[in-house]
C-alpha positions as CSV (number, residue, x, y, z in Angstrom):
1,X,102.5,97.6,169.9
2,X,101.6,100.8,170.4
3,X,103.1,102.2,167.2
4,X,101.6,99.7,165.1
5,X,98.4,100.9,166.4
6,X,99.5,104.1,165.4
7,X,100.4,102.9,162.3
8,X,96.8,101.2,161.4
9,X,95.1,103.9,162.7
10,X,96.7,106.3,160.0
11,X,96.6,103.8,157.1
12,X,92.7,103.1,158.2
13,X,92.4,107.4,157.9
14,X,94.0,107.2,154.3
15,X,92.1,104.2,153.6
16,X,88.8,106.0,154.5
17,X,90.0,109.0,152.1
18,X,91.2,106.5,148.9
19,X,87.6,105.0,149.5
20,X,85.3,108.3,149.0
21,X,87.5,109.3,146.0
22,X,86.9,105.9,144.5
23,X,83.6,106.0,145.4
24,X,84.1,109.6,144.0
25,X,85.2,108.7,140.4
26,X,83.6,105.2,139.7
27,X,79.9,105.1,142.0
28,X,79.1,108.9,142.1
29,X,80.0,110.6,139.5
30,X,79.2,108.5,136.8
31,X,75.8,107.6,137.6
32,X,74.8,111.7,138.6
33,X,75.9,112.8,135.3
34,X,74.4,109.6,133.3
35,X,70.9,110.6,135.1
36,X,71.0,113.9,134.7
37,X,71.6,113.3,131.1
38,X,68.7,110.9,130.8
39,X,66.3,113.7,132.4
40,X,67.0,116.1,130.3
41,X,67.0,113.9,127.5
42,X,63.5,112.6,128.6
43,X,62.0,115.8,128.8
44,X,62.7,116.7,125.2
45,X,65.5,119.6,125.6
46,X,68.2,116.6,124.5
47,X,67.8,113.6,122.6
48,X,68.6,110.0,124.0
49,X,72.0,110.2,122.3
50,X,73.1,112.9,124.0
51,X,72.5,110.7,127.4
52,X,74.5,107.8,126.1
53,X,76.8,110.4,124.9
54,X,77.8,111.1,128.0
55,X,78.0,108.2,129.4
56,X,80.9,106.8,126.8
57,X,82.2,109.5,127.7
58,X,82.6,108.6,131.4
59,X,84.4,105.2,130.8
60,X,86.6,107.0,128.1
61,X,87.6,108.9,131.0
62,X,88.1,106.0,133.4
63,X,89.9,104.0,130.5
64,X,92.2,106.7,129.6
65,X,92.9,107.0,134.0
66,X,93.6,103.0,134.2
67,X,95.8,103.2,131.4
68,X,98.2,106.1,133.1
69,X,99.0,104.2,136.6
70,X,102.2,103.4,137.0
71,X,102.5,99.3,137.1
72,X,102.2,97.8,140.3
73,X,105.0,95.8,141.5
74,X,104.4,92.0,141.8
75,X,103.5,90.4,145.0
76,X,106.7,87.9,146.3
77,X,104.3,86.4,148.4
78,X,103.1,82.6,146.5
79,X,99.3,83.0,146.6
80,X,97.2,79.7,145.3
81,X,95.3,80.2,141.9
82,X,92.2,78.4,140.7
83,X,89.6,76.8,142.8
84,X,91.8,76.5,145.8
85,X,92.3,80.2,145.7
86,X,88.6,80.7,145.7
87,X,88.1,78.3,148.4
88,X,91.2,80.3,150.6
89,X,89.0,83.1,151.0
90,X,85.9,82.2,151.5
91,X,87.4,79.8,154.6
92,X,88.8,83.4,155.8
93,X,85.7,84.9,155.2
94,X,83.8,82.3,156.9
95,X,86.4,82.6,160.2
96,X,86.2,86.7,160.0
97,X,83.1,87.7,161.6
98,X,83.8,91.3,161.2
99,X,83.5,90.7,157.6
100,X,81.0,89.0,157.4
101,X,78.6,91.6,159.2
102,X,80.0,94.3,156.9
103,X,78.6,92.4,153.5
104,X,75.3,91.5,155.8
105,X,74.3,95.0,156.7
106,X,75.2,96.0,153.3
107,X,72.4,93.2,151.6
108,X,69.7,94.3,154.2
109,X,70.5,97.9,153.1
110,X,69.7,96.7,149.5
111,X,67.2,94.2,149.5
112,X,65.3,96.0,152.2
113,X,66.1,99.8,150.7
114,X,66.6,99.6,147.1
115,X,63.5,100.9,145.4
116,X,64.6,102.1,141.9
117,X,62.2,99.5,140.6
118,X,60.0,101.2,141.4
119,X,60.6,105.1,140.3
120,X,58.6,105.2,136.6
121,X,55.4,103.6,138.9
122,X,55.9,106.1,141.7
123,X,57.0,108.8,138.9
124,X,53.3,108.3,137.2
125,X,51.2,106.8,140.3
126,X,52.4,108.9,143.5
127,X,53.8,112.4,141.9
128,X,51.7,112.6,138.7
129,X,54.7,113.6,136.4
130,X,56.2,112.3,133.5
131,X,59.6,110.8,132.5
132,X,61.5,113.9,133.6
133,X,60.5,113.3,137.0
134,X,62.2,109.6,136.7
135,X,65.3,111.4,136.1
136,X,65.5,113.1,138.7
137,X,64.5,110.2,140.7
138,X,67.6,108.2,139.7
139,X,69.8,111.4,139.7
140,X,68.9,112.1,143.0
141,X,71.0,109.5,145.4
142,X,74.0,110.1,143.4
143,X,73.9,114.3,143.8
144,X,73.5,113.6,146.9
145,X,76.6,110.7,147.3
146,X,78.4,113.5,145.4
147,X,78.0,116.5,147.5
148,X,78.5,114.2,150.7
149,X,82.0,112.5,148.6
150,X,83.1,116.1,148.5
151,X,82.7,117.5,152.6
152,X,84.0,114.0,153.4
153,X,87.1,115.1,155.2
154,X,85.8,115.0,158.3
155,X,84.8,111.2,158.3
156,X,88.2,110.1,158.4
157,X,89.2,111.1,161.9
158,X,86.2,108.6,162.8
159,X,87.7,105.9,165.3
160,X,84.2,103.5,165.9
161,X,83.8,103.0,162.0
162,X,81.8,100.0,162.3
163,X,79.4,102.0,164.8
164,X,79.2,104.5,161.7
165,X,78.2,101.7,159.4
166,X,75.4,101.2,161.8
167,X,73.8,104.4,161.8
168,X,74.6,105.2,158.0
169,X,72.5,101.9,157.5
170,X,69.5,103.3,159.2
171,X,70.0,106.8,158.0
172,X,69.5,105.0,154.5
173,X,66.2,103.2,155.6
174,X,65.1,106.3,157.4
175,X,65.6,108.6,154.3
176,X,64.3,105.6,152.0
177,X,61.1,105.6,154.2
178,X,60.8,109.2,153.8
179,X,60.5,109.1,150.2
180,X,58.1,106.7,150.2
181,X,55.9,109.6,152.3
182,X,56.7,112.2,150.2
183,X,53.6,111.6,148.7
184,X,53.1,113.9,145.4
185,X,55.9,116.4,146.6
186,X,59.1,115.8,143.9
187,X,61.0,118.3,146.1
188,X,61.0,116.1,149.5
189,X,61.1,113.1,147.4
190,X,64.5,114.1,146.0
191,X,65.7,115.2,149.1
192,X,65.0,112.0,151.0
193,X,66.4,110.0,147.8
194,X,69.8,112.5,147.8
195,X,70.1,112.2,152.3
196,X,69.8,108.2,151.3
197,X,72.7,108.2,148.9
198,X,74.7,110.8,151.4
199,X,73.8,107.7,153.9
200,X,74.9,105.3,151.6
201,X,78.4,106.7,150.7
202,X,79.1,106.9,154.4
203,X,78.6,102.9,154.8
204,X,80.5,102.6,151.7
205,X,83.9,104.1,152.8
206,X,83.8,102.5,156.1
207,X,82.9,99.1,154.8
208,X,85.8,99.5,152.0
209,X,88.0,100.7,155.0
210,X,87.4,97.6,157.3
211,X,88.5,95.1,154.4
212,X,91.5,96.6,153.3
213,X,92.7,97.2,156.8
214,X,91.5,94.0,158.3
215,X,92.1,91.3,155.4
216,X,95.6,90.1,154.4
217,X,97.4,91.2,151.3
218,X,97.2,88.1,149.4
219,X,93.8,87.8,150.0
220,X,92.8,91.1,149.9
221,X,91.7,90.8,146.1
222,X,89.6,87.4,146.9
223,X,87.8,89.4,149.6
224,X,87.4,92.5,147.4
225,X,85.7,90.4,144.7
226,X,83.0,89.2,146.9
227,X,82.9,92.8,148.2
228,X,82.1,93.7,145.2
229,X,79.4,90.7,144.3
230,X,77.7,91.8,147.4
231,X,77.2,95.6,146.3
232,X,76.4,94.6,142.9
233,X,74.2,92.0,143.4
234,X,72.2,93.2,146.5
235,X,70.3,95.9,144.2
236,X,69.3,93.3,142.3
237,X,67.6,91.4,144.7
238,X,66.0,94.7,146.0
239,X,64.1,95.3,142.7
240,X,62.6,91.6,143.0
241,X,61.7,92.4,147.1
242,X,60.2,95.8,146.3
243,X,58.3,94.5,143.0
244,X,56.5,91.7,144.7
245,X,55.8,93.8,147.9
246,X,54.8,96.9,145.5
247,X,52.5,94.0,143.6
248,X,51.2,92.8,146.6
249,X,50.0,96.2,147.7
250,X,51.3,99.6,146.4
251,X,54.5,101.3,145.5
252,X,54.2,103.5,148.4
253,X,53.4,100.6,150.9
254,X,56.8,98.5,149.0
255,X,59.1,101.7,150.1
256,X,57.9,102.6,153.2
257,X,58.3,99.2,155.0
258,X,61.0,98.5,152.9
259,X,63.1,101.5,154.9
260,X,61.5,100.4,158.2
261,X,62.6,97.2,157.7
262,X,66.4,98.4,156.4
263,X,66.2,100.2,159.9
264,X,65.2,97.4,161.7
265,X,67.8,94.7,159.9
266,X,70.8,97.1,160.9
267,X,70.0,97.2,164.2
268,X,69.3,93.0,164.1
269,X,72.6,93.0,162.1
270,X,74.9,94.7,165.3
271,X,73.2,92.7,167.5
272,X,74.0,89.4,166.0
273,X,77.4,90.5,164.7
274,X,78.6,92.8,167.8
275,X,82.3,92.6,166.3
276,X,80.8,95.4,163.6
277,X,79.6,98.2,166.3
278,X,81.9,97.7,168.7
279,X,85.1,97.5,165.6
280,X,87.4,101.0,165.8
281,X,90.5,101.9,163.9
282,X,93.2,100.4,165.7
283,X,91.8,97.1,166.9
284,X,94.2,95.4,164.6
285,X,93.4,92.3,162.8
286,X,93.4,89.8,165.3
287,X,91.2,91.8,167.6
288,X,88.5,92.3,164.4
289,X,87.7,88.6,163.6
């Protein structure tokens, strides 16, 4: 038993490492070089091809990587297809607690916390500058996802994971809050926008690292897709929470209670779902449902 512990601990610490170089290479990168393209398209110095330029460029990159791995050996293990594949893992989802709290926090983070709606309005209204300044706006989370993706060694020797979630949660509302007091200053405003995506990378390789240590290899993929609906589609949903709010009463007011509430949602989160704070490497799968 003991070994096997052993064992899960390690592959969790490789897990956490595959997970910020992913993070690295497809959600970081690609987005801090598109924006910074678009700023400096926006303010005149390069025109709009140039931005889209680079972008290409970015999924010639990630085509031309897919294309050079080594084929993956088949599973042996008979997995259902179709519907009843569909319905296989959303019954383990629905059984796996752990799981579930991971895609929860992650939807209050971005409902609550995602104001990128709102950056032209708060670009014009709240620091008086022009389309450059939206740039920077959107360039911001991703510098600062990048610099964090890059000192991220230390992160996987981190045992209480799910505790980390937690607090990188409510770093992101915190920071997202902050922004929305910046007021006119662009300088704090891109610092509290680049400590938000720091915040967010940190959720991000620990909620990669719980599925793929805690879910079964045949229904790993099931579990990753809705993974990946969740951190897709939660952003979405945040433009349509912060546009009402930000209709309803400013885009100031729409960011500022919309990162209290982020902060208030993680903690509700761990206290519904105490599986997700109380989760370290090693628990095995059994012990994480």
């Amino acid at each position: 038993m003991r070994r096997s512990l052993g064992w899960t601990a390690v592959l969790a610490a490789l897990l956490a490492t595959a997970a910020a170089c992913d993070d690295d290479s497809t959600g970081t990168v690609q987005p801090a070089a598109v924006a910074a393209a678009s700023s400096t398209a926006q303010d005149g110095t390069a025109g709009t091809a140039a931005a889209y330029g680079v972008d290409a460029a970015s999924y010639v990159i990630g085509f031309v990587a897919a294309v050079l791995l080594r084929p993956l050996p088949p599973d042996t293990v008979q997995t259902k297809r179709g519907v009843a594949a569909i319905s296989e893992g959303f019954r383990y989802l629905k059984n796996h607690r752990l799981l579930q709290s991971t895609f929860a926090i992650d939807l209050v983070a971005m409902i609550f916390g995602s104001p990128q709606a709102l950056f032209p309005v708060i670009a014009a209204q709240q620091l008086h500058r022009g389309p450059e300044a939206v740039g920077l706006l959107f360039a911001a989370p991703a510098a600062g996802a990048l610099v964090l993706t890059l000192v991220s060694g230390p992160l996987t020797r981190l045992h209480r994971q799910g505790r980390a979630v937690v607090w990188a949660v409510v770093a992101w509302g915190a920071a997202i809050a902050g922004f929305g007091l910046a007021g006119a200053n662009l300088i704090a405003a891109l610092v509290f926008l680049a400590l938000a995506g720091a915040a967010d990378v940190v959720s991000a390789i620990f909620r990669s690292t719980i599925l793929q240590v805690t879910v079964p290899d045949h229904l790993r993929g099931r579990l990753g897709a809705v993974f990946f609906i969740v951190v897709t589609g939660g952003p979405k949903l945040g433009d349509v929470e912060a546009g009402l709010v930000a209709a309803a009463f400013s885009a100031p007011v729409s960011v500022i209670t919309g990162g209290v509430a982020c902060i208030v949602g993680a903690f509700v989160t761990a206290r519904v779902y105490p599986e997700l704070p109380s989760y370290r490497v090693g628990a095995g799968r059994d012990d994480a449902v």
